[in-house]
C-alpha positions in Angstrom: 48.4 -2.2 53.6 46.3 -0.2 56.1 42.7 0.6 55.6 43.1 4.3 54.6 45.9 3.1 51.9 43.9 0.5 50.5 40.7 3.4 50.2 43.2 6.0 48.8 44.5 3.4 45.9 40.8 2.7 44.7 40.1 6.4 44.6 43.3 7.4 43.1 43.4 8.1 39.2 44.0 5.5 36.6 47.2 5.8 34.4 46.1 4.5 30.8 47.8 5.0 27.4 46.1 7.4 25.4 42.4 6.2 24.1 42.4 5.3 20.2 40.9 7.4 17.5 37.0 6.8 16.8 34.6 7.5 14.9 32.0 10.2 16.3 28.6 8.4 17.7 25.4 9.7 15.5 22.0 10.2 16.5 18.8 9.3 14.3 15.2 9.9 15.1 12.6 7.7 13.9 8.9 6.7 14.5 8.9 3.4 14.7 11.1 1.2 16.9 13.9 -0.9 14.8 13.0 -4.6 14.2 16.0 -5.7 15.7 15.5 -3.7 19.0 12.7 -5.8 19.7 14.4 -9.0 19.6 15.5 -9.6 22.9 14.9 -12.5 24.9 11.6 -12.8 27.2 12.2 -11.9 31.4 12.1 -15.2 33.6 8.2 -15.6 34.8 8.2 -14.2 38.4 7.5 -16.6 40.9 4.1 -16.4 43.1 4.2 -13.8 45.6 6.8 -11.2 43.5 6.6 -7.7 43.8 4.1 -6.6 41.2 5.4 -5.1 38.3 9.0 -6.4 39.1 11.5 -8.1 36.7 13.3 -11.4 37.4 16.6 -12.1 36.9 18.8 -14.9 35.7 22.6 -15.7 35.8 25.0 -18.3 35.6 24.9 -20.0 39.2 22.2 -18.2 40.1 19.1 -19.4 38.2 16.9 -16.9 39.4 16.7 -13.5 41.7 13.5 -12.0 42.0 12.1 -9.2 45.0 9.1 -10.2 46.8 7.0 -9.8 50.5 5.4 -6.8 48.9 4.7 -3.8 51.7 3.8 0.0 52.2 5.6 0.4 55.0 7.5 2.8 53.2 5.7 5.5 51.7 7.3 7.5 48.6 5.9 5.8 45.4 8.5 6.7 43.0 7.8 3.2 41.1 4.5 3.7 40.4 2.5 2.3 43.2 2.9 2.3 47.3 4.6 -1.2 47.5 7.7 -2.5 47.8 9.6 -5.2 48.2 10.6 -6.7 51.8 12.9 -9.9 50.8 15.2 -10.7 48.0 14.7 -14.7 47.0 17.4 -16.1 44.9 17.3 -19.7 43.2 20.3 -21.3 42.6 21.4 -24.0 39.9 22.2 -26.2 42.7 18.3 -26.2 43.5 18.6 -24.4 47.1 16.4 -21.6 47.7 17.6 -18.8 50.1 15.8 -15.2 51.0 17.3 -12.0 52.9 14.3 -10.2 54.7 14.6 -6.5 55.5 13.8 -5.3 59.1 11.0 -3.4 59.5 12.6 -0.2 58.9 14.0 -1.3 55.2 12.9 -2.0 52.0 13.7 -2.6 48.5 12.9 0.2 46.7 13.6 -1.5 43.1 12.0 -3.6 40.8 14.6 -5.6 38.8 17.7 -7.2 40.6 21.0 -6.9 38.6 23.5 -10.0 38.9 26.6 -9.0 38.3 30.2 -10.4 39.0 32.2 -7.8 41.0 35.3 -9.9 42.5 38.2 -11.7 40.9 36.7 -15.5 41.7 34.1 -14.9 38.9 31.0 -15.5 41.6 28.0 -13.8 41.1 26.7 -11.1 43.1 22.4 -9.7 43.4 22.7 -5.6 43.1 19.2 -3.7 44.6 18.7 -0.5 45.6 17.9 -1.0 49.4 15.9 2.2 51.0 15.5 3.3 54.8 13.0 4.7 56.7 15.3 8.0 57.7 18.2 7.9 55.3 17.0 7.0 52.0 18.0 5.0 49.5 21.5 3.1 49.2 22.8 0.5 46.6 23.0 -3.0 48.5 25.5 -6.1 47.3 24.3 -9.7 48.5 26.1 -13.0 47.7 25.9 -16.5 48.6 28.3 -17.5 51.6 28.3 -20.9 53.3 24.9 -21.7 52.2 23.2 -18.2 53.1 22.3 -15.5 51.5 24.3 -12.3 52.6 24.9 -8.4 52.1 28.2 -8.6 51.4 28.6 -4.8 50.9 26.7 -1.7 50.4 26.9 2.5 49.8 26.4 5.2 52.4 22.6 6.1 52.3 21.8 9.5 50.6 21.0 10.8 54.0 17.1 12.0 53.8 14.1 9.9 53.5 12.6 9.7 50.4 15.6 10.4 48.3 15.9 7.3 45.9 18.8 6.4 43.8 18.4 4.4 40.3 21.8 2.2 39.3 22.8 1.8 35.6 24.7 -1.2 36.5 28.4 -2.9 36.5 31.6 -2.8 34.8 35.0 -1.6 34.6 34.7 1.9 33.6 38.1 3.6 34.6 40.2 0.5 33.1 41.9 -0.5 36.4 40.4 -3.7 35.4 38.3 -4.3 38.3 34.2 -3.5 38.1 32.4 -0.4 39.5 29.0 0.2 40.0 27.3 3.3 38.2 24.2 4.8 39.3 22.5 8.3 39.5 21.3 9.5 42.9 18.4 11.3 43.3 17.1 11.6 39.5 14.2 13.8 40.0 16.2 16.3 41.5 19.4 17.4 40.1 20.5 13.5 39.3 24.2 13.2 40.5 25.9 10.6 38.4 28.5 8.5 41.0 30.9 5.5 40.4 31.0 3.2 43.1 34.1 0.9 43.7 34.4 -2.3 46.2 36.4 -1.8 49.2 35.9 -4.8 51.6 32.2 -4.3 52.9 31.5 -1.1 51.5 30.7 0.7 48.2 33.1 3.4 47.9 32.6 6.9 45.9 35.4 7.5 42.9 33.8 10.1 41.0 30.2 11.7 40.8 28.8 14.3 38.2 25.9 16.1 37.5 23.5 16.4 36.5 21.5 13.6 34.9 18.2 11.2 35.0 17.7 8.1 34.1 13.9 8.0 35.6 10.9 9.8 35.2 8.5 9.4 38.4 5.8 7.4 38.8 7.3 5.0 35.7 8.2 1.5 36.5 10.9 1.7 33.5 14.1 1.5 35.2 16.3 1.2 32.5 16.7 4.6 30.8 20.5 4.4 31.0 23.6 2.1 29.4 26.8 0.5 29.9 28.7 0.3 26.3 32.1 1.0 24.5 30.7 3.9 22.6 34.7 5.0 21.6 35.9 1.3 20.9 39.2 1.7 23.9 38.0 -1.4 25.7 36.2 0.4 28.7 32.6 0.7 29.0 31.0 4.2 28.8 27.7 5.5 30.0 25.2 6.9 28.4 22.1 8.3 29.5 19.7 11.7 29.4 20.6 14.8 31.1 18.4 16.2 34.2 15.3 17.4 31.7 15.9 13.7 29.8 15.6 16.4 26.7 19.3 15.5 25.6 20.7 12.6 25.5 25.0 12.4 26.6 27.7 9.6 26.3 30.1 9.8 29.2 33.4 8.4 29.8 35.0 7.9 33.4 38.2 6.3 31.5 41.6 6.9 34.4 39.0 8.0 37.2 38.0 11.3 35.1 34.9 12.3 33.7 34.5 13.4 30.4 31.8 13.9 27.5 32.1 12.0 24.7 28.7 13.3 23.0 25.9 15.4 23.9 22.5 15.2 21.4 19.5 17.5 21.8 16.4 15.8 21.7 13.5 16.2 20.5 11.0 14.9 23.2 12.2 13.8 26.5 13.8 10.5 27.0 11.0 8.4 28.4 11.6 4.6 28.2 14.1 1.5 28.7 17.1 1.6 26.6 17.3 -1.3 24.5 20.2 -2.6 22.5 20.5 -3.0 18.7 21.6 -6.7 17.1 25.1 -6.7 16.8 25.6 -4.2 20.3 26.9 -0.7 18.2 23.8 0.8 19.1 21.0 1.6 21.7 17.4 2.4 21.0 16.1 5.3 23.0 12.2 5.6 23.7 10.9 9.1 23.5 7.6 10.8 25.5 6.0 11.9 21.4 5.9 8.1 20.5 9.5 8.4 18.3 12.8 6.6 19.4 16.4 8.4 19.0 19.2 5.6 18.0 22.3 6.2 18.8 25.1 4.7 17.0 28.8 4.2 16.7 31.1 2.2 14.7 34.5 0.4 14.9 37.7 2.7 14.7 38.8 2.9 11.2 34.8 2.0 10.0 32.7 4.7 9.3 29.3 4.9 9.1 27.9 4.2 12.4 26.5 0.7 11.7 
């Protein structure tokens, strides 16, 4: 198959029976955050020399990615402060240390790497938002090949400096079985919301829609958007605030198409990580007053929303 067949089957539509009857999602508001939202388990402790206010990550084979050489050679400051990272270190089970290191004209414009598994073998894969000097930011891939650490494939940048992109993370969302990435470019301005699909060494658009955020500026809270089956058909939807974060939606890109599932006014802006509830039919939404929103949804065929 040539290369232009190959890129027209990823961005072709998927052909899926009808989805199953579900039970709506509901939204609550309440003032104090749910017991069981706070019950998840504790971050990895970041090694010496970690990019401050960064998160560590753990996986199966990979017991440990973390962003570090911190530097202001690039000056934007979305993330709270003028530093970011200049290397990716990752730690594997097998006890070998490796590092990428930027050029001079890069950096990591993140502060928690996602590992993910994107490819049939199973074999984990680092996701970071990687940011140039003149194009701004793109989302980078990096695995581990013959002993070395490696970008095995990346986006198009956005094409300006300074224009940062904030990913939502990984999984099959148009049920051709295979994993996508999902993030929203530029989400101080207008946020674009764009699946990304694997086509040898590069990320590949499928779909994009506007307009959302899952950032407010200056925050280093990355994580105001989710991956989860909100309508029970087996692929993962995507929920996260519109542009003003002041309404919160539930998204589905099921056969390569976007469509809302839910849309719930809010009553403060969205201003926090999303965090899941025990039992994973529900996600706890900080807002700017102090409150949280919970959504929830149920099983088909159980009401209720619990």
């Amino acid at each position: 198959m040539t290369r232009m067949a190959c890129l027209a089957a990823l961005l072709s539509a998927v052909l899926l029976p009808a989805p199953p009857a579900y039970a709506a999602p509901t939204l609550e508001i309440v003032s104090a955050a749910p017991v069981a939202a706070a019950q998840v388990p504790p971050l990895p402790p970041l090694p010496p020399g970690a990019l401050p206010h960064s998160r560590a990550a753990a996986g199966r084979d990979i017991a440990l990615a973390w962003l570090a050489e911190p530097t202001d050679r690039y000056a934007h400051g979305v993330l709270g402060d003028a530093l970011e990272a200049g290397a990716l270190h990752v730690a594997l089970r097998s006890g070998a240390t490796l590092t990428y290191r930027l050029p001079p004209h890069e950096v990591f414009e993140d502060l928690a790497p996602r590992i993910v598994s994107l490819m049939a073998d199973g074999r984990e894969q680092v996701v970071v938002v990687r940011s140039l000097q003149d194009k701004g930011a793109s989302i980078a891939v990096f695995y581990v090949m013959s002993g070395r650490l490696e970008m095995m494939a990346s986006s198009e940048p956005i094409g300006l400096p300074n224009r940062w992109l904030n990913p939502v993370g990984a999984a099959d969302v148009d049920g051709d079985g295979k994993p996508e990435i999902i993030a929203v470019l530029t989400p101080h301005i207008g946020g674009i919301l764009t699946i990304f699909g694997v086509a040898g060494d590069r990320l590949v658009e499928k779909g994009r829609l506007g307009s959302f955020s899952n950032h407010r500026i200056g925050s280093t809270e990355i994580g105001l958007s989710a991956l989860a089956d909100v309508d029970s058909d087996g692929i993962m939807d995507i929920v996260l605030p519109a542009a003003d974060r002041r309404t919160l939606k539930v998204i589905t890109f099921r056969g390569g198409r976007f469509r809302e599932l839910a849309a719930f006014p809010l009553p403060a802006r969205a201003d926090g990580d999303f965090r899941r509830l025990a039992g994973g039919r529900g996600i706890v939404v900080p807002l700017e007053d102090g409150r949280f929103a919970i959504l929830r949804w149920s099983l088909p065929g159980k009401p209720g929303g619990r």
